[in-house]
matplotlib code that plots the C-alpha trace (Angstrom):
import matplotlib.pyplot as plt

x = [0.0, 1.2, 2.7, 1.0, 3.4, 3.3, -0.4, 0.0, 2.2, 0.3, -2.9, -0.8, 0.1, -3.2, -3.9, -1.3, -1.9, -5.6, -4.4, -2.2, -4.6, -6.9, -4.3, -3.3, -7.4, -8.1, -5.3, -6.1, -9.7, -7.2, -5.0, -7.8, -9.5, -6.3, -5.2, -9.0, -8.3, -4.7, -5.7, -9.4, -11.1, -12.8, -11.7, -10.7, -13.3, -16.6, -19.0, -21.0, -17.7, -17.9, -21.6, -22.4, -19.0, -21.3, -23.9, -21.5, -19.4, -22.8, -24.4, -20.6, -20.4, -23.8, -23.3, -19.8, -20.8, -24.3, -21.6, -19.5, -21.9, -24.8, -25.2, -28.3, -26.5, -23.6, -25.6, -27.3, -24.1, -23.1, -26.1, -25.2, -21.5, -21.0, -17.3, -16.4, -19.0, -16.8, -17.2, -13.8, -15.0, -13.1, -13.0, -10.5, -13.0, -15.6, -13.1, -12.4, -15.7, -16.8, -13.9, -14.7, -18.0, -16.8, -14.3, -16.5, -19.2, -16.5, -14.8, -18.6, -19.1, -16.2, -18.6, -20.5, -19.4, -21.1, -18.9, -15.6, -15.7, -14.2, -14.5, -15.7, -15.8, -15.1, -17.7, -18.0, -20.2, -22.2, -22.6, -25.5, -25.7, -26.5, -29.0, -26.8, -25.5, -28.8, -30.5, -27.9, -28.6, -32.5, -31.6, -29.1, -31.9, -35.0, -33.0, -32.0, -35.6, -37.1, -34.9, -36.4, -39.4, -39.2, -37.6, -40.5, -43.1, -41.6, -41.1, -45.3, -45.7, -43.3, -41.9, -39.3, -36.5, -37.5, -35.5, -33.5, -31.7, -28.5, -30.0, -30.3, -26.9, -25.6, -27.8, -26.3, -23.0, -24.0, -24.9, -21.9, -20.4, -21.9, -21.5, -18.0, -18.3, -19.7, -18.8, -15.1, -16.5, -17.7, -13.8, -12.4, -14.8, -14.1, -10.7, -10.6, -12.6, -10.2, -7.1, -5.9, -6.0, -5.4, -7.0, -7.2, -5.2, -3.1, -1.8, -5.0, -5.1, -2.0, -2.9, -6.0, -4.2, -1.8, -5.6, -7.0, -4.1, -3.9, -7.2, -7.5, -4.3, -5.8, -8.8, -7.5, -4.9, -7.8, -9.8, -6.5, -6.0, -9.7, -9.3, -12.3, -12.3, -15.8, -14.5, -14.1, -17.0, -19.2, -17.7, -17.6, -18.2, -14.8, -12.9, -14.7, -14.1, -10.9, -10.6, -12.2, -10.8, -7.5, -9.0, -9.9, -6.6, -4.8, -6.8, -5.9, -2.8, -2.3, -4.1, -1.8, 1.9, 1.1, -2.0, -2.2, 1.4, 2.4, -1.0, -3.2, -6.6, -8.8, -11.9, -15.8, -14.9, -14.8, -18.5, -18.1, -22.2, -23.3, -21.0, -22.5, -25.8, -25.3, -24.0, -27.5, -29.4, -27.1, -27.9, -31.6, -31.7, -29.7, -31.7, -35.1, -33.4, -32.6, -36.5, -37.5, -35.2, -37.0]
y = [0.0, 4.0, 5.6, 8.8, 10.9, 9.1, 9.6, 13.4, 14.0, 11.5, 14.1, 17.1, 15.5, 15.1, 18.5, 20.0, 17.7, 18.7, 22.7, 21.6, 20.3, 22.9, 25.4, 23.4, 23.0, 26.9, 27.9, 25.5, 27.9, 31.2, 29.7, 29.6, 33.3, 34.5, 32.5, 34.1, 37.9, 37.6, 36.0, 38.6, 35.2, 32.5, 30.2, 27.0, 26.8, 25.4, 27.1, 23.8, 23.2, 26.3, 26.8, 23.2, 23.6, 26.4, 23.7, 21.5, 23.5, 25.1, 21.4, 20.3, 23.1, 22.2, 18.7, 19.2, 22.6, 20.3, 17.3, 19.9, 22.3, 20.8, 18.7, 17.1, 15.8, 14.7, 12.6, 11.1, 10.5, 8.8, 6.9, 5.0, 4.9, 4.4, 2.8, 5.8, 8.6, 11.4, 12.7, 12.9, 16.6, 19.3, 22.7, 23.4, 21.4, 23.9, 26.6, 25.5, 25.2, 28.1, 29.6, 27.2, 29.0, 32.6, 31.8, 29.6, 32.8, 35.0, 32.3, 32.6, 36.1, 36.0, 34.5, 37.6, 39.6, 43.0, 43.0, 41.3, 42.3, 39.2, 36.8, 33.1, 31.1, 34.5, 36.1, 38.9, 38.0, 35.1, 31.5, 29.5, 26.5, 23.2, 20.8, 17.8, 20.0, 22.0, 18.4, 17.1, 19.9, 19.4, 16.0, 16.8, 19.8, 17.4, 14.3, 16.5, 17.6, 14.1, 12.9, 16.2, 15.2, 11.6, 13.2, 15.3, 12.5, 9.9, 12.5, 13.5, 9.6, 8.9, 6.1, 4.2, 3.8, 6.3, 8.9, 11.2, 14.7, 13.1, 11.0, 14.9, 15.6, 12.4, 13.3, 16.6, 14.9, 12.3, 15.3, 16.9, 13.2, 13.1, 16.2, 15.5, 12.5, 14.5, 18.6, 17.4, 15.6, 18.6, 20.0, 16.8, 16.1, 19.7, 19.4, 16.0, 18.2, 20.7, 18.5, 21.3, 22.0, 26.0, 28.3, 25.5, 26.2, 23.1, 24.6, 24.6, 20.7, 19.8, 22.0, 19.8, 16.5, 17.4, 18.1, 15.3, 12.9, 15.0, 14.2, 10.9, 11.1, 12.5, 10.6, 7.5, 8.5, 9.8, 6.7, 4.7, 7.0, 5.9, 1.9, 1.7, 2.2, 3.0, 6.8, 6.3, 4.7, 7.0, 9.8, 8.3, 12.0, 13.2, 9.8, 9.7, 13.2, 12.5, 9.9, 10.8, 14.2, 12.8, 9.8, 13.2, 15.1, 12.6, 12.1, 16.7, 15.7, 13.5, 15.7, 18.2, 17.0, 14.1, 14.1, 17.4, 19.1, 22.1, 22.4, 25.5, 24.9, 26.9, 29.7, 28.2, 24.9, 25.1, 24.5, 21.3, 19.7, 22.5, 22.9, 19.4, 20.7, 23.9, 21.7, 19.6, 22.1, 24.1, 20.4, 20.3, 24.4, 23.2, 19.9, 22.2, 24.7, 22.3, 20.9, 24.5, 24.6, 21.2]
z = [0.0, -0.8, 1.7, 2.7, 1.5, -2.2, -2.1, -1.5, -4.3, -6.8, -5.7, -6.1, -9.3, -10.6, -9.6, -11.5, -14.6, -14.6, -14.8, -17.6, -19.7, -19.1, -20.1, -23.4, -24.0, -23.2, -25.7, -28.2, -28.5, -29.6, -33.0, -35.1, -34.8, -34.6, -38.1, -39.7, -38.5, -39.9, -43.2, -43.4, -43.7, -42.3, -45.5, -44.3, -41.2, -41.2, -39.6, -38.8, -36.4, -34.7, -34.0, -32.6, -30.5, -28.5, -27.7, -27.6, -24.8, -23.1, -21.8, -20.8, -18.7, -17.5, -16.6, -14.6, -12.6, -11.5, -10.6, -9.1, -7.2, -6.5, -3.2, -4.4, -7.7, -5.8, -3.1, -5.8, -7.5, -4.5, -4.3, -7.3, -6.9, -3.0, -3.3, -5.1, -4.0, -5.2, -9.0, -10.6, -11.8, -10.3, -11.1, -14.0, -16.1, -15.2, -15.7, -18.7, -20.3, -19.5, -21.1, -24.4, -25.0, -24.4, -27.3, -29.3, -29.7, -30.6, -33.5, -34.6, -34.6, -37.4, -39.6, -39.4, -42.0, -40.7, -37.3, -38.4, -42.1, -43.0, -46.1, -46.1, -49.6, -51.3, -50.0, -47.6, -44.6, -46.3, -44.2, -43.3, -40.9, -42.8, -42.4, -40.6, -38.0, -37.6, -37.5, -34.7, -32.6, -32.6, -31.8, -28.8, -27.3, -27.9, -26.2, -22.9, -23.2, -23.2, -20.0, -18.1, -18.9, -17.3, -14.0, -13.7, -14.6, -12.5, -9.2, -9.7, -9.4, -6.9, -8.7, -6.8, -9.0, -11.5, -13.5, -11.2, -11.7, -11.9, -15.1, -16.1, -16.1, -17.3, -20.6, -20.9, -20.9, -23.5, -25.1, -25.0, -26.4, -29.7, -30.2, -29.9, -32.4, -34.9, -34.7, -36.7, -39.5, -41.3, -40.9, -42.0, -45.1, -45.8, -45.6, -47.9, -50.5, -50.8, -50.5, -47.8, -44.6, -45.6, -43.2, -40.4, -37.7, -37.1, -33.4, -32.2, -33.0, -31.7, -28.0, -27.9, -28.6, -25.7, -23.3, -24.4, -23.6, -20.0, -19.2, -19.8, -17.3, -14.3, -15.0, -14.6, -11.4, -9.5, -10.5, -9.2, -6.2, -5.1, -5.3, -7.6, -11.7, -11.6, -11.1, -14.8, -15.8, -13.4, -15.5, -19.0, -20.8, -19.3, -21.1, -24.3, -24.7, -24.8, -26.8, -29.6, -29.6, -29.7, -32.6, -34.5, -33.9, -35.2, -38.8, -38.7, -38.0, -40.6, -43.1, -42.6, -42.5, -44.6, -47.2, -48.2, -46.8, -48.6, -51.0, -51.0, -51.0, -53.2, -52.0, -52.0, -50.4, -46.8, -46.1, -45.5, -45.5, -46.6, -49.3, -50.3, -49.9, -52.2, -55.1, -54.7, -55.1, -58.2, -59.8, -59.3, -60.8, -63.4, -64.3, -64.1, -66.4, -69.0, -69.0, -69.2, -72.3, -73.8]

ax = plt.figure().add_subplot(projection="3d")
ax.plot(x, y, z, "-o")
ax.set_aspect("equal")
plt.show()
């Protein structure tokens, strides 16, 4: 068994690692909006990233303030984890989300051309959300929704063993999960359709390989330091977060110093879906114009 001492300094340890990370994962939010006001253009950057990366960020920060501040979600918590009643949240993950949507609305804002004055696709102040990422977010609020819903049906009934708050909070981080999974495909198809990764900050990639290889760290030490590994899987957001941000990272990685190293992409193509969705619809116009023609 650790001495006392050891245990100290593998908790100081964790601590230290955990500000790390959220350092490296706050920084990696200021390369990009830096990279678009230097170039006077958002070419490069989907829009579909940045604007479910708010949601995204928003119910995170949800879920770990509840796990972190509220006594009712935490006795509940413990309810259903009694060797290990403590949540591995602490508060550089609250910290940092917070900090992730403050940044996240003002990477948005650049795609309005009125207040930045900046270009996307060639064109000054033009972008529109498309319908995957619009459709993923209706899913993610109606979801959340649904498990309110069941708290509030099964507490009027009194149901033993019904739906509690902390069911609440576990959806917002599920939440939070697929958004994960699917806010960097937009980038990554976008990036495979201009054979560049021009425009998309690859420091801001390599910062959030860095968190996401931290966190998954401390994660697993304070899991360790508690005797009992369901610290991990009573927090499952805060480890698949970081795997499949650093799964992701490593396809941008890739991308960039291997696929596509050196090449310049070219202006209209960084939509991503709703690139795809624009050249649909120029190909229905143009089958219509050429009945019209018949």
């Amino acid at each position: 068994m650790a001495s006392e001492n050891t245990i100290h300094f593998i908790r100081a340890l964790s601590r230290l690692i955990g500000w790390i990370y959220t350092l490296a994962w706050s920084l990696s939010f200021y390369p990009q909006p830096l990279l678009n006001l230097r170039r006077g253009s958002t070419t490069g950057s989907t829009i579909d990233y940045v604007i479910v990366n708010v949601l995204g960020f928003t119910v995170y920060t949800l879920s770990n303030s509840a796990l972190l501040f509220s006594s009712h979600i935490r006795a509940q918590y413990a309810a259903r984890n009694p060797i290990s009643p403590e949540p591995t949240v602490r508060v550089n993950d609250v910290v940092f989300g917070a900090h992730a949507i403050v940044l996240s609305v003002v990477t948005l804002s650049m795609f309005w051309g009125k207040l930045w004055g900046l270009e996307q696709g060639g064109r000054r102040g033009r972008w529109r959300l498309s319908k995957g990422a619009a459709g993923i977010m209706v899913g993610v609020l109606t979801g959340v929704g649904w498990a309110i819903v069941r708290v509030l049906k099964d507490k009027d009934e009194a149901q033993v063993g019904g739906w509690e708050w902390i069911d609440v909070v576990y959806a917002l981080g599920y939440a939070k999960l697929v958004i994960t999974v699917v806010k960097y495909i937009p980038q990554a198809w976008a990036n495979y359709k201009r054979k560049s990764t021009e425009g998309w900050s690859i420091l801001q990639i390599l910062l959030d390989i860095t968190g996401g290889v931290l966190s998954i760290t401390q994660l697993l030490i304070d899991s360790s330091l508690q005797g009992d590994w369901s610290g991990v899987t009573g927090n499952p957001v805060k480890l698949g977060l970081g795997n499949v941000s650093i799964c992701f990272d490593i396809l941008f990685i890739t991308q960039h110093y291997w696929l596509y190293r050196g090449i310049r992409g070219g202006k209209g193509e960084e939509d991503g879906w709703a690139r795809e969705e624009d050249e649909e619809s120029r190909s229905l116009l143009d089958e219509r114009n050429d009945s019209d023609e018949r």
